[in-house]
C-alpha positions, 0 to 999 in steps of 0.5 A: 812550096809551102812549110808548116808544122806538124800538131803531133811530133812522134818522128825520130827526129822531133821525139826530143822536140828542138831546143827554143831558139834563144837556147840553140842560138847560145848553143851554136855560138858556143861551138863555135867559140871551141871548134873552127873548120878545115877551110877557115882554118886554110882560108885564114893560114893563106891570108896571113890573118894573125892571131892563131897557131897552128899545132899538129898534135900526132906523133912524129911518123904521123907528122912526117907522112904529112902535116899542115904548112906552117904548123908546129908539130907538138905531140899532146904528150909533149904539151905541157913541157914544150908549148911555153917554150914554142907558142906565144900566149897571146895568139889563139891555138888550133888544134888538129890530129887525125880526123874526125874518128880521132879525139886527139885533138879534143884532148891536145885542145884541153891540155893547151886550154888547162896553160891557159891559152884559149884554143880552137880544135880543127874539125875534120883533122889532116884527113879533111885537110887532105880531102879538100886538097889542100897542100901539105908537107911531108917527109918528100916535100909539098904533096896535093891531092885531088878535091874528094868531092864527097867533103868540098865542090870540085871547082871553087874554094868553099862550100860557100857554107 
């Protein structure tokens, strides 16, 4: 199958034409530069890759129905006072709260970016953690629950994206 562009753009697609390639390649990096993806995250977490930390940004009842292994629970309120006690400047912070309907972590990655840590903000938040079914701890010990296969594959780690 062949693709070929259209002379006239008037769809709701292309009635802002797409940014020239230069523009989108700088686009796309910087976000990448600001967010990484709940598998990443797990994928490096496994591995024991270092550099990053963790950090579970909810409050405390939310921190005890489950949060990541190995993540340092520092609710955003508490940012200021507690991260330069808890988390070394040199290693990269990831940010996580709720999921996506949650902007928690968007301002937890501010706070920690304004003490100047460089930080990253987990997209998809505990919620996608838990509906790819990775383990997480929680109040009653280590849980795990199915793949939802709407967010990852059933069989395999990744979306292999």
């Amino acid at each position: 199958m062949s693709v070929t562009a259209s002379a006239e753009n008037t769809g709701a697609v292309l009635g802002v034409p797409a940014a020239a390639p230069a523009e989108a390649a700088a686009h796309y990096a910087a976000r990448l530069a600001f967010e990484a993806d709940v598998s990443d995250v797990h994928a490096d977490l496994e591995s024991g890759e270092p550099g990053i930390v963790v950090v579970d940004t909810r409050g405390s009842a939310a921190w005890d129905q489950g949060h990541i292994p190995g993540a340092v629970h520092i609710p955003t309120a508490r940012i200021a006072d507690l991260a330069p006690r808890l988390i070394d400047p040199a290693l990269t912070v990831v940010t996580y709260c709720w999921g996506p309907g949650c902007n928690g972590a968007t301002r937890a990655a501010l706070a920690f970016a304004r003490l100047g840590y460089q930080v990253k903000e987990m997209l998809g938040g505990f919620e996608y953690w838990v509906r790819e079914g990775f383990a997480h701890d929680s109040a009653t010990g280590v849980e795990r629950r199915p793949v939802d296969d709407l967010t990852a594959p059933r069989a395999g780690v990744s979306c292999a994206c």
